[in-house]
N, C-alpha and C positions, 0 to 999 in steps of 0.2 A: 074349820078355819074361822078367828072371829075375825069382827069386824074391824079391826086395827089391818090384820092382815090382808082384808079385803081391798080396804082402801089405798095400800102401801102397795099391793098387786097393782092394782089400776093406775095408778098416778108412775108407776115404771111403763107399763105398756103406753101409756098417753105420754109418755117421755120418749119412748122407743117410736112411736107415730110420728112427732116432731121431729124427730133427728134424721129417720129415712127421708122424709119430708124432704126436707131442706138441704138432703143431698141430691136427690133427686131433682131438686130444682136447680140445685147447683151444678149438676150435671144435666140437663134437659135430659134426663131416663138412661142417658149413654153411661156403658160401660167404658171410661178413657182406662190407659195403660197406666199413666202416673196419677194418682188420684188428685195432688195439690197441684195441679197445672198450673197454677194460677203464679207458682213461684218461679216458673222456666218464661222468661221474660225475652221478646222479638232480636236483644243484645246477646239473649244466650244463643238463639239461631244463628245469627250472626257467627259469632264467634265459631260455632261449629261447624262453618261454610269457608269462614276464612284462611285464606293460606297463611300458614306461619311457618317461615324457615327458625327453629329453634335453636340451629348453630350459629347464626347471626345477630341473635338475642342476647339479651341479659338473663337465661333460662332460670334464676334462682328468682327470680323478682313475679315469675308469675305464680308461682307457690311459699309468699312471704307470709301469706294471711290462710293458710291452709293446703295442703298436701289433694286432698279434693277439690276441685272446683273443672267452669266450664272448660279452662283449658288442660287439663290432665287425661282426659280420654286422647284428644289430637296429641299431646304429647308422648303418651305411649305407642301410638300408632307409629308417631313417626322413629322412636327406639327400635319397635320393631322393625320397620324399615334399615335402620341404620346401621344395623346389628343381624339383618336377616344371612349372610353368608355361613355366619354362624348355625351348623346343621345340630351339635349338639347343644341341649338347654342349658346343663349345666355353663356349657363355657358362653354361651350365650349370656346369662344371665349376670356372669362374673362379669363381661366388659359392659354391660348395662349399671352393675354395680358400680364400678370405678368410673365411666363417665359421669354419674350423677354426685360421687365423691370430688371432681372436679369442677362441678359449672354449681355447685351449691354449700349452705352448709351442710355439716356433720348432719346436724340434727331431724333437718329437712331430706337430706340423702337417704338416711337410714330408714324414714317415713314412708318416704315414695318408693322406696326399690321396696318393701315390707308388700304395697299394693300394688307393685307393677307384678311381682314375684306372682302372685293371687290372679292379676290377671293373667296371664300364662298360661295359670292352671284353669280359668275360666275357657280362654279359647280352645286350648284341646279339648273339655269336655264338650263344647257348644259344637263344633265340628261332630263330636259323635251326635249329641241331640237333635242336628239339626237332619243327619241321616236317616235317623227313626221317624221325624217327624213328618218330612215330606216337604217339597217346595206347595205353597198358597196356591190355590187355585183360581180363587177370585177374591173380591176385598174381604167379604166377610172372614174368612180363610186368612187372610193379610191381618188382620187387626188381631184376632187369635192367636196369630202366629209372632205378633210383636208380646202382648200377654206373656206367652209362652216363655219366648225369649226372655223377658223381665222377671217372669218369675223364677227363672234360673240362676238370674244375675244375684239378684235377691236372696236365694240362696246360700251360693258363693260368697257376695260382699256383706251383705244383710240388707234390709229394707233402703235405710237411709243413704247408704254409701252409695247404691244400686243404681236409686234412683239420681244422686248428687254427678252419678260416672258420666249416667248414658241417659237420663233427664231428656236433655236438650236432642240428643238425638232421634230419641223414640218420639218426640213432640213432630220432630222436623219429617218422620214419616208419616205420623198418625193422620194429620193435619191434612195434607193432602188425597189420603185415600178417603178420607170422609169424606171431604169436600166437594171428589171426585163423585163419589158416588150419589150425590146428589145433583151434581151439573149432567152428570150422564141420565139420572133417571128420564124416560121419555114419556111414563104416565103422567109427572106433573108440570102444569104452566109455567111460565118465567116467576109470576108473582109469587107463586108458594116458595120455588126453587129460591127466592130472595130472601123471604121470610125466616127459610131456615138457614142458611146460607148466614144472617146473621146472630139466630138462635147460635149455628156451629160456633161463628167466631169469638159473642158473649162466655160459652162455656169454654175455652180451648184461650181465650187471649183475656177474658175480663177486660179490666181498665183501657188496654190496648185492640180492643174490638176492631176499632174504626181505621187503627195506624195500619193492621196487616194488610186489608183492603189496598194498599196507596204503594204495596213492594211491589206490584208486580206492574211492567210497563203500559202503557195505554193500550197498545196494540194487540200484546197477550189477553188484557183485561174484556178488550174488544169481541177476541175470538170465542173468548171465554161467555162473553153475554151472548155470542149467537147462539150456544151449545143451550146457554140456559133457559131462551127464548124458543128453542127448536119445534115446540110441539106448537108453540100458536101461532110462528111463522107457518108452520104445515099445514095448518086448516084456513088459512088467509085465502080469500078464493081468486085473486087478481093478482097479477104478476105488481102491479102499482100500488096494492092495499102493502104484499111483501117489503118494496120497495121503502115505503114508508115509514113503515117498521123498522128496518134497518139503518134508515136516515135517522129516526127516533133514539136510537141507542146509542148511533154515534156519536147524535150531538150530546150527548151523558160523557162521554170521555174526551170529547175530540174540540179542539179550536176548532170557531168559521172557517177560518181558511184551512185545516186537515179535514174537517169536514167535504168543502169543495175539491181537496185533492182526491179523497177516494172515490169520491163523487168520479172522477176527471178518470179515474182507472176504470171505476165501472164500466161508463161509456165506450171506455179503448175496447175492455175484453166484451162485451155485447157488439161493439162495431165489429171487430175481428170475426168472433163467434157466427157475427151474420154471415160476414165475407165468406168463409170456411164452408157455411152452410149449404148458400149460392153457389160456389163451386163445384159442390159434390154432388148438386142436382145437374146441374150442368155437365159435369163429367158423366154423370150415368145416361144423360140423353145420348151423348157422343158413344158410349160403348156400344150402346142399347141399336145405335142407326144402322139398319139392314143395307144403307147404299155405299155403306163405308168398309173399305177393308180393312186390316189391322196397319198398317205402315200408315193409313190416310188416319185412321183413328186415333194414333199413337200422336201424327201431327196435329194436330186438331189441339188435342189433349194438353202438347206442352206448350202451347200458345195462347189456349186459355189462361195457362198456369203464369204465364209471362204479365197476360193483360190482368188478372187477378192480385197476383201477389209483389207486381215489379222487382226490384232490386231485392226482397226476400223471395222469390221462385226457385231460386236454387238450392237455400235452405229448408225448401220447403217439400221437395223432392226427397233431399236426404233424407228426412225426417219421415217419411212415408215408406224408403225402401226400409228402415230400418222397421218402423212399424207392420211392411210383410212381409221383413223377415223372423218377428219378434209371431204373427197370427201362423206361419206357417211349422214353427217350431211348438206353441201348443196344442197344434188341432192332432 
């Protein structure tokens, strides 16, 4: 090989360096299911979450600028739906045909029913694929298994169209099982758990990093931070250092005054909690006493439960028989 060759080798390989490079940072090393993520935008989620009655619509206006886009998956769904009595395909497809000859033009009709037609032929084959393939067994298995599913699609429609169908949807699952699987991990602290937590959302939203953080309500957001804090609230060694902690995270999502109001629950279910406690030490003394018969014990018992619970005592009975009759059915 001379040297002309040598250097045109090397300068492709150090070309090939760069490009893995830079997807790999564009991807933090993850394998995502749609590679360009970055064009399936928090409006396309949207969209794919949103209810649309399409007979109440201007149905031709949302395929004026293309026959693909994010609302033609939900559109076909809902064909299928609307058309499902229909057991055979052919005639199935014929009133699929001629409703879309009506609510659109010629030209847009003949478009759409071309790739409704295609998907058709997609779902029956994906029923058998998905028989062979097996239901996920846990995320790893999950993400695979969306793969799988897309590269099928892929097949069928071809790359582009594939990914332009069902895009937004495979986003709307990936997202969360990643996500998951890092709130869930229990070997890392809250701080790592955050760090990637925003690494995920950099690769998965870009530009839009910071806005998905802000979909989900305080309170989910909340429960969400305990899951993510769970390993350093467990080695906290005082029920107050705990405490703290959890005051710390609320105040991150929560008003002063929602803050004081959980505050204000806590107290009830720790007060109750105590009461509860106290009674059932109390109650075991009363079983437990040798000068007591069972008619004197029973009285005792539900007197406690009077001076204990007041005006909840009788629900609070209920609640118990139901409770052995719930221990005497599994033992």
């Amino acid at each position: 090989m001379d040297k002309k060759k040598i250097i045109a080798a090397a300068g492709i390989a150090i070309l090939l360096i760069v490009i893995v490079s830079l997807a790999l940072r564009r991807t933090g090393g993850r394998d995502y299911v749609i590679d360009d993520s970055y064009n399936i935008k928090l409006k396309d989620i949207e969209t794919y979450y949103k209810r649309i009655d399409f007979d109440q619509e201007n149905t031709g206006e949302y395929f004026s600028d293309g026959v693909i886009n994010p609302y033609t998956l939900k559109f076909f769904i809902s064909l299928d739906e609307k058309f499902k009595d229909d057991k055979d395909m052919e005639g199935h497809l014929e009133k699929v045909r001629q409703y879309l000859y009506s609510v659109m033009s010629q030209s847009d009709a003949e478009k759409l029913f071309a790739v409704y037609r295609t998907y058709m032929k997609y779902q029956k084959g994906l029923a058998e694929k998905v028989k062979e393939w097996g239901p996920p067994l846990n995320p790893e298995d999950a993400i695979k298994y969306l793969h799988r599913v897309q590269e099928y699609r892929r097949e069928i429609f071809g790359r582009e169209a594939a990914d332009a169908l069902f895009g937004a949807s495979v986003k709307a699952q990936e997202y969360p099982i990643r996500r998951n699987v890092i709130i869930g991990d229990k070997e890392m602290y809250g701080a790592e758990k955050e760090e990637k937590l925003k690494e995920l959302n950099r690769d998965m939203w870009g530009a839009e990093a910071e806005a998905v953080e802000g979909y989900a309500k305080p309170f989910t957001r909340y429960q969400e931070k305990l899951k993510i804090y769970q390993k350093d609230l467990s080695e906290l060694e005082t029920e107050e250092e705990k405490q703290a902690k959890i005051r710390e995270l609320r105040q991150q999502l929560f008003s002063p005054e929602e803050v004081e109001r959980l505050d204000d629950v806590d107290r009830a279910i720790a007060e109750n909690k105590k009461k509860e406690e106290d009674y059932f030490a109390s109650e075991s003394r009363i079983k437990s006493d040798p000068n007591l018969d069972a008619a004197e014990k029973e009285q005792k018992i539900r007197g406690l439960q009077e001076a204990t619970f007041g005006e909840e005592a009788e629900a609070f009975r209920r609640r118990q028989a139901i409770q052995e009759q719930l221990d005497s059915v599994m033992k």
